[in-house]
N, C-alpha and C positions, 0 to 999 in steps of 0.2 A: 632461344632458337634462332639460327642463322635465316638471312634473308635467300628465298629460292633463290637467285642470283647467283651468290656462292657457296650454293650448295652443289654435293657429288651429286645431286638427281641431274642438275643442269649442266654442272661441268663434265660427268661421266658416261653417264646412264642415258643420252638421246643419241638417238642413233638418223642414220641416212636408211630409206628401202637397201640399197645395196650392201651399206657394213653391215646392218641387222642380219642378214641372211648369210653373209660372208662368217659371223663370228657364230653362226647355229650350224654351217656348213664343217668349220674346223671343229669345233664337238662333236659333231656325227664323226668326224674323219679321224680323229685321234683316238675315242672308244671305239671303232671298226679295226682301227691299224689294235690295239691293245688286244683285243679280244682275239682277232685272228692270229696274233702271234704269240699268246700267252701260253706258256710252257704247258706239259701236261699235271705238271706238282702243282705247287699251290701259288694261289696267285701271284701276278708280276709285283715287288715291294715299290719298284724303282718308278716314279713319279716321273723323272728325266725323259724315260723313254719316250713320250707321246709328246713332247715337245714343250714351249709354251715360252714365256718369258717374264713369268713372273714365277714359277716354282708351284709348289703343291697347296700342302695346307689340310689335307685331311688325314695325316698322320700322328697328332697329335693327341689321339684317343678317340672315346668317344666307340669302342665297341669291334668290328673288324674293319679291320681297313681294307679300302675298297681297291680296286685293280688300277684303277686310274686317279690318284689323291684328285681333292677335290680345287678345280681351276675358278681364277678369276678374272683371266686375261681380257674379258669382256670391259672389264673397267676403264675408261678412258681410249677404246681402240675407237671410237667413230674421230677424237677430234686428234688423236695419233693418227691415222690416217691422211686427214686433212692436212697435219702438218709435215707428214714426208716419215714421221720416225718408225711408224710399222709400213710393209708390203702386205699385201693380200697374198698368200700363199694357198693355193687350191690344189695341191697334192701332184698335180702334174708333172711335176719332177721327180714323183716316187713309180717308175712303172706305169701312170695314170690311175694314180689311188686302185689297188687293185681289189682291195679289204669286200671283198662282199661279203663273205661266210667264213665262219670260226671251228677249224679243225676239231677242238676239242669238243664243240658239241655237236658231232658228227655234219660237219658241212653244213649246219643252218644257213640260211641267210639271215644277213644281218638290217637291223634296220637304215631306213633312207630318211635326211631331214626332213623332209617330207612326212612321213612316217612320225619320225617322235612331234613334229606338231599335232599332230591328229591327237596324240598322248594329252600333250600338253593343254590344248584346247579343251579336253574331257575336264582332267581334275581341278582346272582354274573353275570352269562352273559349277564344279562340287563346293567349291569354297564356304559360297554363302551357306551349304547344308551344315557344313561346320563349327563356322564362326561368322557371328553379325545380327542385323536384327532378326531373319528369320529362321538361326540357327533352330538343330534339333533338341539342343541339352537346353534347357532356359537358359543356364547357369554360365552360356558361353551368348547368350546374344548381348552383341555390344554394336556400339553406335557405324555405322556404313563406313568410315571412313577405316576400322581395323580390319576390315574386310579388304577393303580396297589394298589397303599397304600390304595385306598378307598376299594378294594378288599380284599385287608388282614384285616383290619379295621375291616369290615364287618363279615367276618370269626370269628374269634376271638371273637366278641360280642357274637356269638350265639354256641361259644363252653363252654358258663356258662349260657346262655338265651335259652329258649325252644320258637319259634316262635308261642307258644300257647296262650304266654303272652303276647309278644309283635309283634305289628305287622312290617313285615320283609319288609314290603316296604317302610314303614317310615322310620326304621332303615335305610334300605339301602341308602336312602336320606340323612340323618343326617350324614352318614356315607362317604358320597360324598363332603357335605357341611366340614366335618372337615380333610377329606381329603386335599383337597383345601388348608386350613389353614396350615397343617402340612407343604405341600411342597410350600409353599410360593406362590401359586398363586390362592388366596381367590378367590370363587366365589361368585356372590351374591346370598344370597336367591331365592328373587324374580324371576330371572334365572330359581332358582332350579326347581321351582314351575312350571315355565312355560315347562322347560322338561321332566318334569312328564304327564302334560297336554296334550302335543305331542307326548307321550304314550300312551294315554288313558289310563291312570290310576293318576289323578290327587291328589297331596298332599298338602292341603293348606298351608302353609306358616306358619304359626302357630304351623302346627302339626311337621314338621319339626323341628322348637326351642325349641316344648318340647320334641320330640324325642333325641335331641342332648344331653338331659341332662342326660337321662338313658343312652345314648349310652357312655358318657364317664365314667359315670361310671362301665359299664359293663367292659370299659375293661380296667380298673383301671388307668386312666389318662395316660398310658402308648402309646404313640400314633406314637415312632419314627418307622420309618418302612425303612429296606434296600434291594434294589433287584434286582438281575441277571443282569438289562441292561451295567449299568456299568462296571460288569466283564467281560462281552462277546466283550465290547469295550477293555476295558486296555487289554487283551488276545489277540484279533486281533492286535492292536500296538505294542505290544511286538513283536508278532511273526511276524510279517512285517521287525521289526529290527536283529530279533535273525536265522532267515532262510537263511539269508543272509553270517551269518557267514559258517566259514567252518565245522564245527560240525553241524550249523541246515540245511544245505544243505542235511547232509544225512536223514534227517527226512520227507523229502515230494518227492515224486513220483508224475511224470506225466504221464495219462493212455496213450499219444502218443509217451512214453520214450523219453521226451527230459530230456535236462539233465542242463537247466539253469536257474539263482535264480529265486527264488520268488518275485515277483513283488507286488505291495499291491495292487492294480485291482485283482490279482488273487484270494484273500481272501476274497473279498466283496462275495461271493455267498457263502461263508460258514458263512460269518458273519449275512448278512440277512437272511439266513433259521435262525440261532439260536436266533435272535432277535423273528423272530415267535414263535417256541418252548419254550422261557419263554415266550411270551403273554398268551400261552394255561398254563403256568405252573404259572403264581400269581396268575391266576384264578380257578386255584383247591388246593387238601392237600398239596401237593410238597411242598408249601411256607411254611408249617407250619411242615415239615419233613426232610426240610435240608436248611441247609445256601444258603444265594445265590451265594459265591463263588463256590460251588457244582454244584448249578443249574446251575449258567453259564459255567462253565466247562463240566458240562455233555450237555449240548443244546449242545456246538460248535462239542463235539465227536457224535453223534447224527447225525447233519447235516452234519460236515464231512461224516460217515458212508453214510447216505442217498444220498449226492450229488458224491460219489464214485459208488454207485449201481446203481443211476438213474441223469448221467449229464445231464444239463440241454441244449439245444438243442443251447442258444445262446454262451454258452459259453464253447468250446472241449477241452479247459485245465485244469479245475479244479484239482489243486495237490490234492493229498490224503494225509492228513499230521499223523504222529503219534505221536499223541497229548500226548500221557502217558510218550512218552519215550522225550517229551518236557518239561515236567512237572519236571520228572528228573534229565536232565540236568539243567534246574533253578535252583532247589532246591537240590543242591546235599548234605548240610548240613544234609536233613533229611534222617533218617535209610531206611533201606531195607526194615524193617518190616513195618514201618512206609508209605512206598510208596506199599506195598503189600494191608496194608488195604485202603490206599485209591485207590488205583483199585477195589477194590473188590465193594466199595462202589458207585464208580462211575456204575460199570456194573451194579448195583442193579438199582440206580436213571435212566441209560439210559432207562433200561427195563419198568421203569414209566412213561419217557416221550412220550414214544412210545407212549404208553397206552392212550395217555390223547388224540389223536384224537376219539379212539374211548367212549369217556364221562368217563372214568376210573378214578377214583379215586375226583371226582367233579367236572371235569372240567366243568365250565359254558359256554364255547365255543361249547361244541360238545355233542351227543349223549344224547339230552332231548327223554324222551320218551312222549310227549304230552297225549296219552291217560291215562298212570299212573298217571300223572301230575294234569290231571285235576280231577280225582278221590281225589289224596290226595286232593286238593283245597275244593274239595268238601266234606271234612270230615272236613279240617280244619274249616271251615265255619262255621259246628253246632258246634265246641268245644270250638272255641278260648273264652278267656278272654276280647277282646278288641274287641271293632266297636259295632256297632251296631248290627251286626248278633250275638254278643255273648248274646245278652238279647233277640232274639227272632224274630228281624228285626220289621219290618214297612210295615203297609200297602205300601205307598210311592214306599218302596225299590222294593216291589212285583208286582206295576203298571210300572215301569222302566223295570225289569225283563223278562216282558209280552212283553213289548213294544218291547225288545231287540230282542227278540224269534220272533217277529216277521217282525221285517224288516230283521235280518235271512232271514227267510222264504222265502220270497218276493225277497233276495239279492240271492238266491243257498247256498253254502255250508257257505259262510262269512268268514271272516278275520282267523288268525289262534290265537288260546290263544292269551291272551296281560298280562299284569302283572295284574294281580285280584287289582282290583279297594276297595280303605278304603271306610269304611263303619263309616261316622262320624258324 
């Protein structure tokens, strides 16, 4: 297994606020320009048209092929950027991106990136109902970490894909299914299918293996993925051995001013809060804004901070440790200047993981807003490229529909959103 260093997560996959939004702003804008100009026959074949500069990739099978093959220009554009070789290109030169509504399905409006986050933020928190430890199938819970990568997986796909075009639940599936694969503990389809169905939103089986095929190449076969759990362990170990010494002794305080080592029981509540605080952070931008030595570094100052303001009732010794000036003394090789920015940097990332209970920055754990939600859903519906509601729907679909509405009715208010059901 290659060292994070040079791996594609570090050399491809981080991004700046600005490129991040920049390369979700050209997927919205290339499946808008697609859809609004797609003939009245049958889909556009031609990958070319929406632009891009690396080519397609979802023509290669795998079931119908989608209107806009599936892109992976995401790849390497934040440190393309940095180096001069791509321009940020924002449609201002076409008219002023004029794409809002798609003729063929009677002048809909089309969605805003703005919009398909709201998409995306929904089905990254369905994840864990899928796959991990508190999946719905037994048969699919596996250890946090194929949750997580299915997480970032997923992300990634659709910072070159507009979920206009492809639908985000398959993906999401497919994205579970090779998740699985990546961290060595495959799941099985059929599985899959059945956890979908336990959602009530079922994914045939089928549609899943052809989903898998756009999905890798959305995001260019690139599939290792590294993250935060690990660092918040080795960090806690360390510091179990190094407080101990006479120099990290002076580094943690206890709020009942005692004055003796640190014991590794003592650390377990700083290390479990930060275990939570990356669960909320692979499940939003964070994983795609900073390394996961960052992120687990900022969770544990984080939870430190947190469990210093507010102990927890079973446990009245929690040290308060000063994790910067730990950092420090490890690393004393690196400069001054060098330990300045990475404070600075740390205090930026805490400032976001804050953020992520209250839905900030994508977090799929927190702060869905269901009624916007189901609006976008329902714009999506008349626009998308795939399912069968992009051609017009079915009688069929609209006797179901009726039906639904009405055991509603009959049931009070009913169940709350579920993941929008394909239409195949």
């Amino acid at each position: 297994m290659p060292d994070y260093a040079s791996s594609t997560q570090n050399e491809k996959w981080l991004y700046t606020n600005d490129s991040l939004a920049e390369v979700r702003a050209r997927a919205n804008r290339e499946a808008r320009r697609a859809l609004a100009a797609e003939p009245d026959g049958a889909a556009s074949s031609s990958g070319n048209e929406t632009g891009g500069d690396n080519g397609g990739g979802g023509g290669k099978g795998g079931g119908a092929k989608p209107l806009v093959p599936a892109r992976w220009y995401a790849s390497g554009y934040a440190s393309a950027r940095v180096s001069g070789e791509v321009d940020y290109d924002d449609g201002s030169g076409e008219s002023g991106d004029p794409w809002e509504s798609s003729p063929k399905r009677g002048a809909q409006a089309l969605l805003t990136p703005e919009d398909e986050q709201q998409l995306i933020q929904f089905y990254t928190g369905k994840i864990h109902d899928l796959i991990g430890p508190a999946a719905m199938v037994p048969r699919l819970r596996r250890d946090e970490k194929v949750a997580a990568t299915t997480a970032v997986l997923f992300r990634r796909f659709f910072l070159s894909n507009s979920v206009m075009v492809h639908d985000p639940k398959a993906i999401m599936v497919a994205s579970a299914f090779l998740g699985s694969k990546v961290e060595d503990a495959t799941a099985d389809v059929r599985y899959l299918e059945e956890g979908t169905k336990l959602m009530q939103a079922p994914v045939p089986m089928q549609d899943i293996i052809d989903a898998e095929i756009h999905f890798l190449a959305g995001v260019n076969f690139e599939l290792m993925c590294y993250h935060p759990y690990k660092t918040v362990l080795a960090y806690t170990e360390d510091l179990r051995t190094f407080l101990k010494s006479e120099r990290g002794r002076l580094l943690a305080t206890f709020p009942d001013g005692a004055s003796r080592p640190v014991a590794g029981e003592d650390l377990r509540p700083m290390h479990d809060k930060a275990r939570k605080i990356v669960l909320d952070a692979v499940l939003s931008d964070v994983s795609l804004l900073y390394s996961p030595g960052q992120i687990g570094l900022a969770a544990m100052m984080v939870a430190n901070e947190e469990l210093r303001a507010n102990p927890p009732p079973s446990s009245a010794a929690v040290p308060y440790i000063d994790l910067m000036g730990y950092v420090r003394a490890r690393f004393e090789e690196q400069s001054e200047k060098e330990h300045a920015l990475l404070a600075e940097r740390m205090g930026e990332l805490s400032g976001m993981l804050r953020g992520l209970k209250e839905g900030k920055h994508g977090c799929g754990n927190h702060g869905i807003d269901m009624v916007k939600l189901k609006a976008v859903h329902k714009k999506l519906k008349k626009c998308r490229a795939w399912g069968v509601g992009s051609e017009g729907g079915d009688s069929k679909k609209k006797k179901k529909k009726k039906k639904r509405k009405a055991e509603d009715k009959a049931g009070g208010d009913g169940p709350p959103l579920k993941v929008p059901k394909s239409e195949s």
